[in-house]
mmCIF file as gemmi writes it, N, C-alpha and C atoms, coordinates in Angstrom:
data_model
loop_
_atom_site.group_PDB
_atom_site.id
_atom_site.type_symbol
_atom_site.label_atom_id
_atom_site.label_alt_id
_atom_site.label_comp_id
_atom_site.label_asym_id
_atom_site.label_entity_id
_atom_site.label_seq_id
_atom_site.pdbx_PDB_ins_code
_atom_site.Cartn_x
_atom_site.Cartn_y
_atom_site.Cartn_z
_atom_site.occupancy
_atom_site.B_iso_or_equiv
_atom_site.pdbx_formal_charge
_atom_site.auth_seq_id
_atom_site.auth_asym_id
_atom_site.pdbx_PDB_model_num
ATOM 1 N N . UNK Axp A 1 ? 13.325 -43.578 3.919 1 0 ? 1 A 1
ATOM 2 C CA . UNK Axp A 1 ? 12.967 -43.152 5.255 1 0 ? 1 A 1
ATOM 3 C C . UNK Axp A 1 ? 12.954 -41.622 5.356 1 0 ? 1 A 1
ATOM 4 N N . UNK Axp A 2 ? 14.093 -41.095 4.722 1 0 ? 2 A 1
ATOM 5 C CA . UNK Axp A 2 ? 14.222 -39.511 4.952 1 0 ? 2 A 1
ATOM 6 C C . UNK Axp A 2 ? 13.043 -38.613 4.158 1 0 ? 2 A 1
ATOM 7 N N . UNK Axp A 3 ? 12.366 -39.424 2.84 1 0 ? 3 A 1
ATOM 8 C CA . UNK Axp A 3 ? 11.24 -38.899 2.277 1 0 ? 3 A 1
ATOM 9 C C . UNK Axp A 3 ? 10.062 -39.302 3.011 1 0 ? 3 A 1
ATOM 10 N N . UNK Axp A 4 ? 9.85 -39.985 3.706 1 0 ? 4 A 1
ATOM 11 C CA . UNK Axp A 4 ? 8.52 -40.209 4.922 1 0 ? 4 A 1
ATOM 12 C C . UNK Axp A 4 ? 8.715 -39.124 5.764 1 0 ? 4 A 1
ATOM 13 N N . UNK Axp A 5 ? 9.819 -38.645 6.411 1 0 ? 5 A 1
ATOM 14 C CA . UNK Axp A 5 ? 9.698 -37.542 7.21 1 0 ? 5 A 1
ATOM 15 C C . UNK Axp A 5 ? 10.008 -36.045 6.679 1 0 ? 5 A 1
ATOM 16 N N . UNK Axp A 6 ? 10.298 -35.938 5.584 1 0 ? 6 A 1
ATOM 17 C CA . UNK Axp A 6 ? 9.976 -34.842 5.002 1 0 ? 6 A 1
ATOM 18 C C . UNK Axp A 6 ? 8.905 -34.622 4.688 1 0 ? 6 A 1
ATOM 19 N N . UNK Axp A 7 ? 7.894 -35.643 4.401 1 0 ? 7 A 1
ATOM 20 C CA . UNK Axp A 7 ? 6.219 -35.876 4.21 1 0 ? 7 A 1
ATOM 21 C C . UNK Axp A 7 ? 5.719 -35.5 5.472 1 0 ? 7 A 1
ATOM 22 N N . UNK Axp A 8 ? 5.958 -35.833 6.532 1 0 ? 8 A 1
ATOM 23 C CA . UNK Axp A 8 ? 5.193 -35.852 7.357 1 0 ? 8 A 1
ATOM 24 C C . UNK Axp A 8 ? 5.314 -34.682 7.9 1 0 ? 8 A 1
ATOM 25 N N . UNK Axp A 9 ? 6.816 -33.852 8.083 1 0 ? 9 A 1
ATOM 26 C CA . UNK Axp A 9 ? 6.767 -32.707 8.471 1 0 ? 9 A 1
ATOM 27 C C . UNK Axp A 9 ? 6.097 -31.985 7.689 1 0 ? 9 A 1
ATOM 28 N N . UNK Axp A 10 ? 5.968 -31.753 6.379 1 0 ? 10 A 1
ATOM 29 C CA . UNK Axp A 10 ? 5.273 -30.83 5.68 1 0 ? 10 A 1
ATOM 30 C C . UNK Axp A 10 ? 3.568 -30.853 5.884 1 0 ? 10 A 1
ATOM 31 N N . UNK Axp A 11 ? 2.987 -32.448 5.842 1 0 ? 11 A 1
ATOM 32 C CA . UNK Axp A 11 ? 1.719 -32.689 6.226 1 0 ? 11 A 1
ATOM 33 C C . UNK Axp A 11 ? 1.352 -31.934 7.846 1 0 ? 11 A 1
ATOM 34 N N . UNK Axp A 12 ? 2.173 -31.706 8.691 1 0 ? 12 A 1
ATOM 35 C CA . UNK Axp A 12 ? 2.373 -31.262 9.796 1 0 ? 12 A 1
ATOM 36 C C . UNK Axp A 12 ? 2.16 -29.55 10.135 1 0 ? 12 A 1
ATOM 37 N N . UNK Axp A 13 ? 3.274 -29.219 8.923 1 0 ? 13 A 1
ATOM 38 C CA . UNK Axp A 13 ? 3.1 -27.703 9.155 1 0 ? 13 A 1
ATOM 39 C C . UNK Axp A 13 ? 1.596 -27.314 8.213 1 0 ? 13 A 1
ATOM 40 N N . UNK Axp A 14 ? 1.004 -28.108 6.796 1 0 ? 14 A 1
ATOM 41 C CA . UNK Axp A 14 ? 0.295 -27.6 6.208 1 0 ? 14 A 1
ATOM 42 C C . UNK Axp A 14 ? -0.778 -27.54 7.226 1 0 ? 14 A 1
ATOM 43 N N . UNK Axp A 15 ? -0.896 -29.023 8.149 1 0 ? 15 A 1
ATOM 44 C CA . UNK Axp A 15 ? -2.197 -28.571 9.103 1 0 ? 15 A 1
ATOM 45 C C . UNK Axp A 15 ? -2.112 -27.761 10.227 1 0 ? 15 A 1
ATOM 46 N N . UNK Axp A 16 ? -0.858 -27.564 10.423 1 0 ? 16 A 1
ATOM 47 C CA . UNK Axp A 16 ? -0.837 -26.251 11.775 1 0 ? 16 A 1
ATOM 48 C C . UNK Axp A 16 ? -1.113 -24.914 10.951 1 0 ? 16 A 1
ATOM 49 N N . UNK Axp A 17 ? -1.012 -24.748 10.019 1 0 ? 17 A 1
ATOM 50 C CA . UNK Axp A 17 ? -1.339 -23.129 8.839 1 0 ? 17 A 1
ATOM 51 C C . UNK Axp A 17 ? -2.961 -23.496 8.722 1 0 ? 17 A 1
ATOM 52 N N . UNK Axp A 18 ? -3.464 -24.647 8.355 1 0 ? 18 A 1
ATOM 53 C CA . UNK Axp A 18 ? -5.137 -24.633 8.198 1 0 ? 18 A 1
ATOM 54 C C . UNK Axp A 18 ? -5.482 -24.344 9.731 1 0 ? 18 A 1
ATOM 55 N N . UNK Axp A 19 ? -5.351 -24.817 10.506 1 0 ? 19 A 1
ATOM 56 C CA . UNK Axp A 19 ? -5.964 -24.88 11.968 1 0 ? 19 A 1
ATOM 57 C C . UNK Axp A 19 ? -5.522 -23.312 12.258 1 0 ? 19 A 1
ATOM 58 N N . UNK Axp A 20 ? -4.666 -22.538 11.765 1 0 ? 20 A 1
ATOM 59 C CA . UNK Axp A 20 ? -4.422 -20.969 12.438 1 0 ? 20 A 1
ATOM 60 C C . UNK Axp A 20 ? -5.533 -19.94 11.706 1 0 ? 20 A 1
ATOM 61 N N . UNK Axp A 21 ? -6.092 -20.203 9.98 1 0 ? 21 A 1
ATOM 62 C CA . UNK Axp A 21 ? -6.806 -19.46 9.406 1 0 ? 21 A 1
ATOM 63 C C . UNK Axp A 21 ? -7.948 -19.183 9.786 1 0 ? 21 A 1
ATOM 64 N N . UNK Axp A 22 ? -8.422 -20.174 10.832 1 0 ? 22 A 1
ATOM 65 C CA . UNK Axp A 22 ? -9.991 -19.316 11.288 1 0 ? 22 A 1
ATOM 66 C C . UNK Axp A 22 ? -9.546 -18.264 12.17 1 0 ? 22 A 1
ATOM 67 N N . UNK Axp A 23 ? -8.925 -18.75 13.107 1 0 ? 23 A 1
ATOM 68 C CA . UNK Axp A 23 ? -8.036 -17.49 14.066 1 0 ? 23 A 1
ATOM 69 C C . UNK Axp A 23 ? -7.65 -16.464 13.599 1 0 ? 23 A 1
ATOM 70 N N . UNK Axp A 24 ? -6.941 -16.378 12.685 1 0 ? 24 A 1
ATOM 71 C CA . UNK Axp A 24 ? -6.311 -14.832 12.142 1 0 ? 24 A 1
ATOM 72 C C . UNK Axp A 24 ? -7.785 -14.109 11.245 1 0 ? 24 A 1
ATOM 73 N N . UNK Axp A 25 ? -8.509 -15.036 11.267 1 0 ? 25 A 1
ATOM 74 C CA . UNK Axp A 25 ? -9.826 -14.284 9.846 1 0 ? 25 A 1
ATOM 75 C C . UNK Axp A 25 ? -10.548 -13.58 11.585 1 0 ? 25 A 1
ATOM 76 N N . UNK Axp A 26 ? -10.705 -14.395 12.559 1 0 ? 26 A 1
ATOM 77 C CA . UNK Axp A 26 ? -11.848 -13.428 13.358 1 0 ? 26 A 1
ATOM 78 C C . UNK Axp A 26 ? -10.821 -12.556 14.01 1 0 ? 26 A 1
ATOM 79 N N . UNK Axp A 27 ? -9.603 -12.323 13.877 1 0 ? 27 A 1
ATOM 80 C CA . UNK Axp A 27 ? -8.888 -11.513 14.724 1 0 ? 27 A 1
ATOM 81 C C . UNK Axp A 27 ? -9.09 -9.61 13.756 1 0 ? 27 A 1
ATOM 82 N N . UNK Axp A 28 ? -9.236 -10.208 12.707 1 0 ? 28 A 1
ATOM 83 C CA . UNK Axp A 28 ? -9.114 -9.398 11.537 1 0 ? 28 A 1
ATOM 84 C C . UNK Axp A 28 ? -10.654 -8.317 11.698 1 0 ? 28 A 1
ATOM 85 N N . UNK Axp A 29 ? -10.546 -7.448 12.214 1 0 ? 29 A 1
ATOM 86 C CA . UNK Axp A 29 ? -11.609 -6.215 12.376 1 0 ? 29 A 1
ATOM 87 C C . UNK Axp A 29 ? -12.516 -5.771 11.22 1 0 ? 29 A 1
ATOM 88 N N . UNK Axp A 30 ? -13.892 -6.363 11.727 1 0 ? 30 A 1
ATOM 89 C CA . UNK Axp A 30 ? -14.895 -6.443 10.297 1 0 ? 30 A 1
ATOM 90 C C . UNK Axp A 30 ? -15.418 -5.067 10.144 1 0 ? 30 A 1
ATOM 91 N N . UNK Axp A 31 ? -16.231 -4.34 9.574 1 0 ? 31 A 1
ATOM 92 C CA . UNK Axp A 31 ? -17.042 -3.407 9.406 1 0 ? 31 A 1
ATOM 93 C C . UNK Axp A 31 ? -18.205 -3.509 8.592 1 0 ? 31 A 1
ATOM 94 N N . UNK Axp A 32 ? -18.961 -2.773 8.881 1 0 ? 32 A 1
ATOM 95 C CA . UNK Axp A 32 ? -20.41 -3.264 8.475 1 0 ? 32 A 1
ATOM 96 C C . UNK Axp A 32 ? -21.036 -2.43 6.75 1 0 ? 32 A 1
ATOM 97 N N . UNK Axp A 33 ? -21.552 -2.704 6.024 1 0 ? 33 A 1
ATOM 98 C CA . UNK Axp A 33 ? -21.277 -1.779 4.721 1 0 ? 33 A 1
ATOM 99 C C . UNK Axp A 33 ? -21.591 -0.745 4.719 1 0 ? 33 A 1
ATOM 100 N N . UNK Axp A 34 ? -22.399 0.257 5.776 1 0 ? 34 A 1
ATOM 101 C CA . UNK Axp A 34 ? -23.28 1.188 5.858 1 0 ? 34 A 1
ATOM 102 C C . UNK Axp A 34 ? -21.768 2.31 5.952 1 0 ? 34 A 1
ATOM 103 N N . UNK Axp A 35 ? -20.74 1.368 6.995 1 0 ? 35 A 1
ATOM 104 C CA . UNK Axp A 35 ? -19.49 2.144 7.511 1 0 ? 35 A 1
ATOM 105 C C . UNK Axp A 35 ? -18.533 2.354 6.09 1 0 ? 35 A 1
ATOM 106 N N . UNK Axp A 36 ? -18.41 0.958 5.493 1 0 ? 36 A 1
ATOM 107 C CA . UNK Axp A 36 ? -17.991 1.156 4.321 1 0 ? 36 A 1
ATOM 108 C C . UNK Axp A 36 ? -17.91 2.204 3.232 1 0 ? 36 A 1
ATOM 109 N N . UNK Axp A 37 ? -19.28 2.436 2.807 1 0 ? 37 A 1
ATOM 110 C CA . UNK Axp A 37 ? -20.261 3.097 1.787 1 0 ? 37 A 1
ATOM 111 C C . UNK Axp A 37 ? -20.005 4.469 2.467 1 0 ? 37 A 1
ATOM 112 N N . UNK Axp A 38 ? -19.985 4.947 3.76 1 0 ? 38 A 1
ATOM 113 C CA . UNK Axp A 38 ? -19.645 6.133 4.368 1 0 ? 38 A 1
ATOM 114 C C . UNK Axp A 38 ? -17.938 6.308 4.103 1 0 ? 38 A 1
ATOM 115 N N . UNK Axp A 39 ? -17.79 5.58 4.409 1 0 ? 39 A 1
ATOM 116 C CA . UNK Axp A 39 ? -15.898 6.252 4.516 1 0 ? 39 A 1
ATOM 117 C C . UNK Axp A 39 ? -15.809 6.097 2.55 1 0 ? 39 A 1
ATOM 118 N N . UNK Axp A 40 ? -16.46 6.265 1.553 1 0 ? 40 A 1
ATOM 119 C CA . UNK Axp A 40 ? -16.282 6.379 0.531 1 0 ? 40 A 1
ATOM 120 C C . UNK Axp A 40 ? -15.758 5.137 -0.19 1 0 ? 40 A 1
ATOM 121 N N . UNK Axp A 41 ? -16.465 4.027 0.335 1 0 ? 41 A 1
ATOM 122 C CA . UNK Axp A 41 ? -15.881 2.869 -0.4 1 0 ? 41 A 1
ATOM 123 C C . UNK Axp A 41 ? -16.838 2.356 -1.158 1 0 ? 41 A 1
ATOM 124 N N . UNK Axp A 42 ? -16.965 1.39 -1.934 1 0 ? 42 A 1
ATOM 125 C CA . UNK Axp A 42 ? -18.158 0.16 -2.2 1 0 ? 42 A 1
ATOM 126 C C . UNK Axp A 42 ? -18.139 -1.214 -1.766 1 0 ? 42 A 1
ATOM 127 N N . UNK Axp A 43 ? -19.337 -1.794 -1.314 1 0 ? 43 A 1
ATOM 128 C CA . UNK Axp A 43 ? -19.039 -3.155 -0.672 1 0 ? 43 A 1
ATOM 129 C C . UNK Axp A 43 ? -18.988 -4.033 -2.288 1 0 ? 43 A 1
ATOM 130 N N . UNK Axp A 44 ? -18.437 -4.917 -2.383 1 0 ? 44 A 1
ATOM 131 C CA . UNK Axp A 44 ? -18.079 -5.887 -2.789 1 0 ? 44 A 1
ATOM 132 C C . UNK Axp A 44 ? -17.771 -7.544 -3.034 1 0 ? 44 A 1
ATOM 133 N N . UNK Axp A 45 ? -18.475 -8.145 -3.554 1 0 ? 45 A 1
ATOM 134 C CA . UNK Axp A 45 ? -18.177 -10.035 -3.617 1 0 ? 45 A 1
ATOM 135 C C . UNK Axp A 45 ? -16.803 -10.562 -3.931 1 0 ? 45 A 1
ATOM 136 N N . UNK Axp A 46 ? -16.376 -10.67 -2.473 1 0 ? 46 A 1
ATOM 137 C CA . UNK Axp A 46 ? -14.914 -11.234 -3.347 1 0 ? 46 A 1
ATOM 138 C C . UNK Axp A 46 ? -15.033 -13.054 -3.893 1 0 ? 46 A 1
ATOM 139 N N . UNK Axp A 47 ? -15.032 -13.4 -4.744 1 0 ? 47 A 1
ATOM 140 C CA . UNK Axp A 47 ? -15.057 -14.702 -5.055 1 0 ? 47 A 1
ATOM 141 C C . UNK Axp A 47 ? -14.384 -15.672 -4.817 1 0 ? 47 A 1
ATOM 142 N N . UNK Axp A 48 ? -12.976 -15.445 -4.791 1 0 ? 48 A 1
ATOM 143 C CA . UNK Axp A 48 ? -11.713 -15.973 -4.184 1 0 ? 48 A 1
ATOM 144 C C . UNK Axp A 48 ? -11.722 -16.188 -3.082 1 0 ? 48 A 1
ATOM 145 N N . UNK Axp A 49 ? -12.132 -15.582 -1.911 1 0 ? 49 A 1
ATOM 146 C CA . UNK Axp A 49 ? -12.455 -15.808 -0.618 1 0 ? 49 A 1
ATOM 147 C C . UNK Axp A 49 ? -13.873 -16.196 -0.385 1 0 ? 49 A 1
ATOM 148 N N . UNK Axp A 50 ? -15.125 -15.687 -0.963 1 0 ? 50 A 1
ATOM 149 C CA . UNK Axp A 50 ? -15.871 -16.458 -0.566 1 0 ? 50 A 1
ATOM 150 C C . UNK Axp A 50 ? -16.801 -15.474 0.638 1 0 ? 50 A 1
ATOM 151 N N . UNK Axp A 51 ? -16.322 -13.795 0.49 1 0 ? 51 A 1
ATOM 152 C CA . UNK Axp A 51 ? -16.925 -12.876 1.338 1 0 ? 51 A 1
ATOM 153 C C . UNK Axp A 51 ? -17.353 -11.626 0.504 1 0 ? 51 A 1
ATOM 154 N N . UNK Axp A 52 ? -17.846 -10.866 1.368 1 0 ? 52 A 1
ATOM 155 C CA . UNK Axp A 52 ? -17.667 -9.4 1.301 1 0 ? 52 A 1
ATOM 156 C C . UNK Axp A 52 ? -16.97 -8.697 1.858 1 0 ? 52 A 1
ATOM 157 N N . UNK Axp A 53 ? -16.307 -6.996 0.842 1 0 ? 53 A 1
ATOM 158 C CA . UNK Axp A 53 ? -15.15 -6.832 1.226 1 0 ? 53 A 1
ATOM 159 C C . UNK Axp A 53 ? -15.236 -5.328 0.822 1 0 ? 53 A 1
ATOM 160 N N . UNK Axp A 54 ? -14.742 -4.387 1.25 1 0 ? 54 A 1
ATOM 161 C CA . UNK Axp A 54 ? -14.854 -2.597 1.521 1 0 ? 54 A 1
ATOM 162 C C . UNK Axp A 54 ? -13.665 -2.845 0.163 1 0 ? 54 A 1
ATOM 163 N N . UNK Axp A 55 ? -14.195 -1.746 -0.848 1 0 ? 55 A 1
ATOM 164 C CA . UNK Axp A 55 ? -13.048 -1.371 -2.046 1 0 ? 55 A 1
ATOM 165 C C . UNK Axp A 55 ? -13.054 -0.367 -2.066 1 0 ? 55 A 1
ATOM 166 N N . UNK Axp A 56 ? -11.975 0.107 -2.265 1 0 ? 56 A 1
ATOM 167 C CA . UNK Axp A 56 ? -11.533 1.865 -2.073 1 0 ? 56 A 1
ATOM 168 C C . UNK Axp A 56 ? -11.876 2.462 -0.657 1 0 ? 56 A 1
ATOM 169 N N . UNK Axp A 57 ? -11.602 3.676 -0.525 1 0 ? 57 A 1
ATOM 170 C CA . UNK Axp A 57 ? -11.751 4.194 0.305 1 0 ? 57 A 1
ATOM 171 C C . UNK Axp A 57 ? -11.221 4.224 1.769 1 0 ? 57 A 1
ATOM 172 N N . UNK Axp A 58 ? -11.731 4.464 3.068 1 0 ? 58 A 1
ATOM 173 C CA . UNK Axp A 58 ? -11.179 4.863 4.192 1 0 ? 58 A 1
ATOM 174 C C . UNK Axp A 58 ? -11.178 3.159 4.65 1 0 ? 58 A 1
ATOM 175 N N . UNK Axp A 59 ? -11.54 2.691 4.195 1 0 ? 59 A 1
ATOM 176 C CA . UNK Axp A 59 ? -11.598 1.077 4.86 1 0 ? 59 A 1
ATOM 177 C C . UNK Axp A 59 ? -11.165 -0.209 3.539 1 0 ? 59 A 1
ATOM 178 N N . UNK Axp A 60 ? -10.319 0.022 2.669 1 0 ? 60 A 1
ATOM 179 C CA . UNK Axp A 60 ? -10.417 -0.526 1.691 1 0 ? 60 A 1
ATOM 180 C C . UNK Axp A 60 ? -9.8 -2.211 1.85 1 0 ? 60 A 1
ATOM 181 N N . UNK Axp A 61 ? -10.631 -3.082 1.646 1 0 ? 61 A 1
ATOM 182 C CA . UNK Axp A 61 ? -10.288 -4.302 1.921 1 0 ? 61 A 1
ATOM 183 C C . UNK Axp A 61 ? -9.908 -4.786 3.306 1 0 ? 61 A 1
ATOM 184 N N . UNK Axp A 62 ? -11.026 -4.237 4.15 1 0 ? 62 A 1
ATOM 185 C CA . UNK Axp A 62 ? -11.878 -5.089 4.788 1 0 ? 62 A 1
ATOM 186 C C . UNK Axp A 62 ? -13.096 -5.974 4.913 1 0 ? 62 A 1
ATOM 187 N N . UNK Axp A 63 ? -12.65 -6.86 5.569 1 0 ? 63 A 1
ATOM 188 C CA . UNK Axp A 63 ? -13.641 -7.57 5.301 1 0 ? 63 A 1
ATOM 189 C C . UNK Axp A 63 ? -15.753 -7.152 6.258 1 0 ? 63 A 1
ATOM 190 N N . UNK Axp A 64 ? -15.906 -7.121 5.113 1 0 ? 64 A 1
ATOM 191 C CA . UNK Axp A 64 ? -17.446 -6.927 5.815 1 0 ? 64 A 1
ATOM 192 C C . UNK Axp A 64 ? -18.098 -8.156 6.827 1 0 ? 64 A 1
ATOM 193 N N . UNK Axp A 65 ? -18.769 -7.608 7.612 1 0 ? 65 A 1
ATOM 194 C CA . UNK Axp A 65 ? -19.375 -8.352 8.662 1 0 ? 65 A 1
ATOM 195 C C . UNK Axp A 65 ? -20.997 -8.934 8.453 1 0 ? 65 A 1
């Protein structure tokens, strides 16, 4: 019984952490690459995420818009 609800709490919190990641990604302040490439960065493919992303520079690892 006590391993069903250790299951379930964990199944519980893993989907309250998926259901928060779209939220915290649009809260997260994009910039556009032109801004990037100006503040001395390069835009970039991050693969792991699945975006584009400012490297180096005045904006470094943000995410592009």
């Amino acid at each position: 019984m006590r391993t069903r609800l250790i299951g379930l709490a964990a199944a519980v919190a893993l989907a309250a952490l998926g259901a928060m990641a779209p939220a915290v990604q649009a809260v997260a302040p994009a910039i556009d690459g032109q801004t990037c490439v100006d503040g001395g960065g390069t835009v970039e493919y991050e693969s792991t995420r699945g975006s584009w992303i400012c490297v180096d520079g005045s904006y470094d690892g943000k995410p592009i818009d």
